[in-house]
N, C-alpha and C positions, 0 to 999 in steps of 0.2 A: 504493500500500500504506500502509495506518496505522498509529501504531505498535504495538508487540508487546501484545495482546489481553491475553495471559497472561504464566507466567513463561515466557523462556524454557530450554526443559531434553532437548529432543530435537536428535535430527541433521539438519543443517540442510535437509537437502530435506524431512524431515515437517514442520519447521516452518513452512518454506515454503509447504508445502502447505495446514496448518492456517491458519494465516493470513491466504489468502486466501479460503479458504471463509468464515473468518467475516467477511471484509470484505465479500465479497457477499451474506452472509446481510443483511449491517446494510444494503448498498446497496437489496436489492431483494424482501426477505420480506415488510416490510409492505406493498410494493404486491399482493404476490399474495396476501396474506393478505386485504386490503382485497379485491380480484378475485370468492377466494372468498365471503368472507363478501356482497357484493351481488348473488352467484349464490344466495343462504339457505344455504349452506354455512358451519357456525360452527366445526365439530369432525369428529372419525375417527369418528364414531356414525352419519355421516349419507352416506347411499349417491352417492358421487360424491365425494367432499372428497378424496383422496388422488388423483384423476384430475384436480381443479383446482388440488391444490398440488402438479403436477409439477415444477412450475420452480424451486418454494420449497425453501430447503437443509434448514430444518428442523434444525438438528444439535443436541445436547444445548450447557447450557451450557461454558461454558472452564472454570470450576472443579469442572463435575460431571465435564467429561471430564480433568482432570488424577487426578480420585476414581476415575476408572474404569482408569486406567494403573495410582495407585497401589496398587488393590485386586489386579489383574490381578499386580502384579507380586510385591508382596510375600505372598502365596497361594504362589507359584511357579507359576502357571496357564500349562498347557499344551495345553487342551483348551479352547472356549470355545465358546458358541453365543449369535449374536445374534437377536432377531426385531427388524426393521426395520433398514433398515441407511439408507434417504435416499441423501443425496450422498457416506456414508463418514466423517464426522466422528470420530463415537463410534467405527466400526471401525480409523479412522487410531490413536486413544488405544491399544485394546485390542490391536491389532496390535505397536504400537510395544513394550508392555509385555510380549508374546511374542518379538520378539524377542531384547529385551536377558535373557531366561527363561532364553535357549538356544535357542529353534525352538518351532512348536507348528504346530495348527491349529486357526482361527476359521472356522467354519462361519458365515452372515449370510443371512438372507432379506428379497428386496425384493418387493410386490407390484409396482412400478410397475419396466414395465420401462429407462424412460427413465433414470431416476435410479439404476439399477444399472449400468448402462453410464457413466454418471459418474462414480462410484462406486470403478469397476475401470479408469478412467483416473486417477483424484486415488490409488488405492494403487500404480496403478503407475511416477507420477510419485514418489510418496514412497517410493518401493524395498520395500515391503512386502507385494506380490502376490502373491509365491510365498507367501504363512502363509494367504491366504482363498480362499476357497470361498464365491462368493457365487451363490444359490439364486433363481430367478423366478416366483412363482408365488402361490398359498395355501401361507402358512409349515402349516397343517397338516397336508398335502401335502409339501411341500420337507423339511420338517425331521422329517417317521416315517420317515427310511432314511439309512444310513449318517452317524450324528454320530460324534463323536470321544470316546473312552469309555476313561478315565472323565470323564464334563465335570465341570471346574475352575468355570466361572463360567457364571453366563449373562445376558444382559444381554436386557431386555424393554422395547422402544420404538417401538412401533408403535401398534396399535387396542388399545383399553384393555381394549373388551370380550370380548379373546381372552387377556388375559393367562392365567387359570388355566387355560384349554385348553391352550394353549401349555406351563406349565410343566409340567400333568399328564400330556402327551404326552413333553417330555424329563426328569422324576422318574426314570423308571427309572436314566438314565445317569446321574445326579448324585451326586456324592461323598459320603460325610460330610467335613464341614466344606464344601462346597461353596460357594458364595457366588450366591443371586438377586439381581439390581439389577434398578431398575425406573425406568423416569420417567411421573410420572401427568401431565405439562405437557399443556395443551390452548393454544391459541392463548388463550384469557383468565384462561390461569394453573391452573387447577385441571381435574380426571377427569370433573366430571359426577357420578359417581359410576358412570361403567360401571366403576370399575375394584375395585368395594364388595366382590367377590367373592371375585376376587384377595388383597384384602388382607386379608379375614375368616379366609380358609386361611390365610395364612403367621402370622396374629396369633394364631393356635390353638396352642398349646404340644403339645397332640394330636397335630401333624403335623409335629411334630419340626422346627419352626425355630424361631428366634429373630430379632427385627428390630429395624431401628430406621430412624427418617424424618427425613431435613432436607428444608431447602431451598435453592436457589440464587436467586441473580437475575442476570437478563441484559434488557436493553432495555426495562428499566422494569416487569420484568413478576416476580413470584416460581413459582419452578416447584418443584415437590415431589417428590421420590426417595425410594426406599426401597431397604433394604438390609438382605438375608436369610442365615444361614448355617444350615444345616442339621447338625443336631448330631446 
């Protein structure tokens, strides 16, 4: 184990857990990252990429996923839906921030079924299993029945070019003041622009949000978030 990633500020079996996630992510993403991309596999755009980076943890960064607790938490979110959920990284954060809430549930969809079984072993190592519901399938699919209502947040990290389908599908449920997050990271740092769409809606004052974009860095690479409240 190396030393502590982030700060630390959780109980010590999610830390635990986080931890090691991101210790394996640094041991062995870029090899499977290198894997896909010498399959012409470069991004989530390209039919097979998510079936070659089944091994890969993929997780947000350490300071977007501290950003993702402390949005979750100070909201007072109770309600939350993920699209992409990986090895559980980003859901171990948003979990943890329901929690300490009082209770809730995190609805999370994974296409790959390997990495959801993962997933639901690293939440239930970090004692946090009973808050998710994690879904296997096409989140368009998985996520049009039974979310948690009214949703508090929702966190979009998967294929870029479903982000607006995705959101427009859970709109109905969404709160005022509600909060969208987003990560547009591709393996060489930016969307491509699949995600042109997505951001066009929320940047529309029209559509009743408000936003704003940082960015993070992790492994040398800068990765780009956004972050929407619906007003």
């Amino acid at each position: 184990m190396i030393d502590h990633l982030f700060r630390p500020q959780f109980t010590p079996a999610i830390q635990r857990v986080l931890e090691r996630l991101y210790s394996e992510t640094i041991e062995q993403d870029p090899f499977r990252r290198a894997e896909a991309q010498s399959a012409g596999l470069n991004h989530d755009g390209e039919h097979g990429f998510y079936q070659a980076m089944a091994e890969a943890r993929m997780p947000v960064t350490p300071e977007f996923g501290a950003l993702l607790y402390v949005l979750a938490r100070s909201s007072g979110a109770r309600h939350i839906v993920e699209f992409g959920t990986s090895f559980g990284v980003s859901t171990l954060f948003l979990a943890a921030a329901l929690r300490d809430n009082g209770g809730g549930r995190l609805v999370t969809a994974e296409f790959v079924a390997q990495k959801a079984a993962s997933a639901a072993a690293n939440l239930h190592e970090a004692g946090l299993a009973d808050l998710v519901d994690i879904r296997i399938g096409d989140a368009m699919t998985t996520l049009a029945r039974d979310v948690p209502q009214p949703i508090d947040l929702i966190l979009l990290d998967a294929s870029k070019g479903l982000y607006l389908d995705i959101l427009r599908l859970l709109e109905p449920s969404l709160r005022q003041r509600g909060l969208v997050v987003s990560d547009r990271a591709d393996l060489d740092g930016g969307d491509g622009g699949r995600a042109g769409a997505y951001l066009a809606y929320l940047s529309n004052p029209a559509n009743g949000y408000r936003m704003a974009s940082i960015t993070t860095e992790a492994l040398g690479q800068n990765f780009a978030h956004d972050i929407a409240v619906r007003v």
